[in-house]
FIZAVEX-83329 format. One record per residue (C-alpha): x, y, z; residue number from 1. Coordinates in Angstrom, 1 decimal, always signed. Example, Ala and Ser with C-alpha at 12.3 -4.5 7.8 and 13.67 -1.06 7.14 Angstrom:
REM FIZAVEX-83329
PT       u       v       w   nr
PT   +12.3    -4.5    +7.8    1
PT   +13.7    -1.1    +7.1    2
REM end
This chain:
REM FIZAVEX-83329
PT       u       v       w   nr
PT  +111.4   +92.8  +107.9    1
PT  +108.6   +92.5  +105.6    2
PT  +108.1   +96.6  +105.5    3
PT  +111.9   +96.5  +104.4    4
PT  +111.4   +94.5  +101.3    5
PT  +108.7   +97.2  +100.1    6
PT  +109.8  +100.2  +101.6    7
PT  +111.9  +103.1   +99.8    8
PT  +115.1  +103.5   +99.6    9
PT  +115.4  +105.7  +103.0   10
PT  +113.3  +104.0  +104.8   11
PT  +115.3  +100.6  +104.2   12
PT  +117.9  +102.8  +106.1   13
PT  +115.8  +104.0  +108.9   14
PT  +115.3   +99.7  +109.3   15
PT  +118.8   +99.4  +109.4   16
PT  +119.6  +101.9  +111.7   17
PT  +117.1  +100.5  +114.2   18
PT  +118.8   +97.2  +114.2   19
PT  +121.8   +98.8  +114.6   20
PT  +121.1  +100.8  +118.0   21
PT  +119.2   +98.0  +118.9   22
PT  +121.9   +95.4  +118.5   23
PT  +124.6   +97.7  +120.1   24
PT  +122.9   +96.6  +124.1   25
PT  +120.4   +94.0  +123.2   26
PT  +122.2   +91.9  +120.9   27
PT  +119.7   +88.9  +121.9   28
PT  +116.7   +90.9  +119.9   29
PT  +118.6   +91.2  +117.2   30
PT  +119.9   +87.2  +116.4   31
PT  +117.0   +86.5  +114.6   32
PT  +117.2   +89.1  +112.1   33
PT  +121.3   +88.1  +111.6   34
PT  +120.0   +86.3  +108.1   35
PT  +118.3   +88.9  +106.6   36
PT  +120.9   +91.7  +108.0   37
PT  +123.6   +89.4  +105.7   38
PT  +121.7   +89.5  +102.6   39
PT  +121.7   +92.9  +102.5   40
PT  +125.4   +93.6  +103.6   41
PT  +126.2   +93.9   +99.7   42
PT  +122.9   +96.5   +98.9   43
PT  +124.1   +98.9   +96.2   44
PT  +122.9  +101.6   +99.0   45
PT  +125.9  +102.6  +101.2   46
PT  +124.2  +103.5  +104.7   47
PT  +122.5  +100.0  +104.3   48
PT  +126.1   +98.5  +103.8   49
PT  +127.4  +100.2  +106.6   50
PT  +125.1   +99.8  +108.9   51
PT  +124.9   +95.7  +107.9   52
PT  +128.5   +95.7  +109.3   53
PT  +127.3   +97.5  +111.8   54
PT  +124.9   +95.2  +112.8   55
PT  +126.9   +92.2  +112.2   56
PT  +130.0   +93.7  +114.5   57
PT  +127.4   +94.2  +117.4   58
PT  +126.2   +90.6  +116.8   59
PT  +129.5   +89.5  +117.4   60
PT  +130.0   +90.5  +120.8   61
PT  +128.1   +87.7  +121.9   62
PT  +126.9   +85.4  +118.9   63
PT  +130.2   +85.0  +116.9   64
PT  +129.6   +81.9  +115.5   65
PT  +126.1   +83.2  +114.2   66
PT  +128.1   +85.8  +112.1   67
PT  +130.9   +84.2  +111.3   68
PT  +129.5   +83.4  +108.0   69
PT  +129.6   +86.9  +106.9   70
PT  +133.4   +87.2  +106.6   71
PT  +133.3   +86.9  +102.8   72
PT  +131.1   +89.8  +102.3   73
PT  +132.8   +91.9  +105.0   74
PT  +136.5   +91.3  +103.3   75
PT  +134.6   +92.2  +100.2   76
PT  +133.1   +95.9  +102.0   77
PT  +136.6   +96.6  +102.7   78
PT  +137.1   +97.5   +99.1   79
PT  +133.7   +99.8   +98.7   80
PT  +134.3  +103.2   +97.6   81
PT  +132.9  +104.6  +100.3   82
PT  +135.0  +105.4  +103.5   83
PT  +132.1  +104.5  +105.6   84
PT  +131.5  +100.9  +104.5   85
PT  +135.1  +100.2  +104.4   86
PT  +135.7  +101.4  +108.0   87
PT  +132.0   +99.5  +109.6   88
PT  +133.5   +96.6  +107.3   89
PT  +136.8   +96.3  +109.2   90
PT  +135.2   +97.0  +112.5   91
PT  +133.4   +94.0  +111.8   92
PT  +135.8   +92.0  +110.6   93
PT  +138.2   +92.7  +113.9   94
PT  +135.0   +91.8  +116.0   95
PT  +134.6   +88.5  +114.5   96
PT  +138.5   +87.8  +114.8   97
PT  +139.0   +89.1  +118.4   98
PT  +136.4   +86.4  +119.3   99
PT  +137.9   +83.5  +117.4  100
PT  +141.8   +84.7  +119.1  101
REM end
């Protein structure tokens, strides 16, 4: 996580999209790093925005209430320009809900 804080822009991404296929079978590796993924769900870059959600829907398979606290930023994804973010947003979003249903 450190290497993410000084890294370039595209590797920030490469980070991201290791925590993403990780988190998609082993969510359990992944918990810890559920902070950090949520302070970067808002990152001006979109594939680190979209994979965030990502992140945080694959999290919620099993951890809900760990993620739960990411709704605000999700809802506020869902209005990114991008098509991407918007649709990892509301994947996210329906993940969190279908848990708390």
């Amino acid at each position: 996580m450190e290497y993410f804080k000084i890294g370039r822009l595209a590797e920030k991404g490469y980070v991201m999209e290791i925590l993403d296929y990780v988190s998609r079978d082993n969510q359990k590796i992944v918990v810890p790093c559920a902070d950090f993924v949520m302070n970067y769900m808002n990152n001006e870059a979109p594939k680190i925005k979209w994979k965030a959600c990502r992140i945080i829907a694959n999290l919620a398979q099993k951890f809900p209430e760990k993620v739960k606290q990411s709704v605000p930023k999700l809802l506020a994804n869902t209005k990114d320009k991008g098509t991407v973010v918007r649709w990892s947003a509301a994947f996210a979003l329906t993940e969190i809900y279908e848990k708390y249903s």
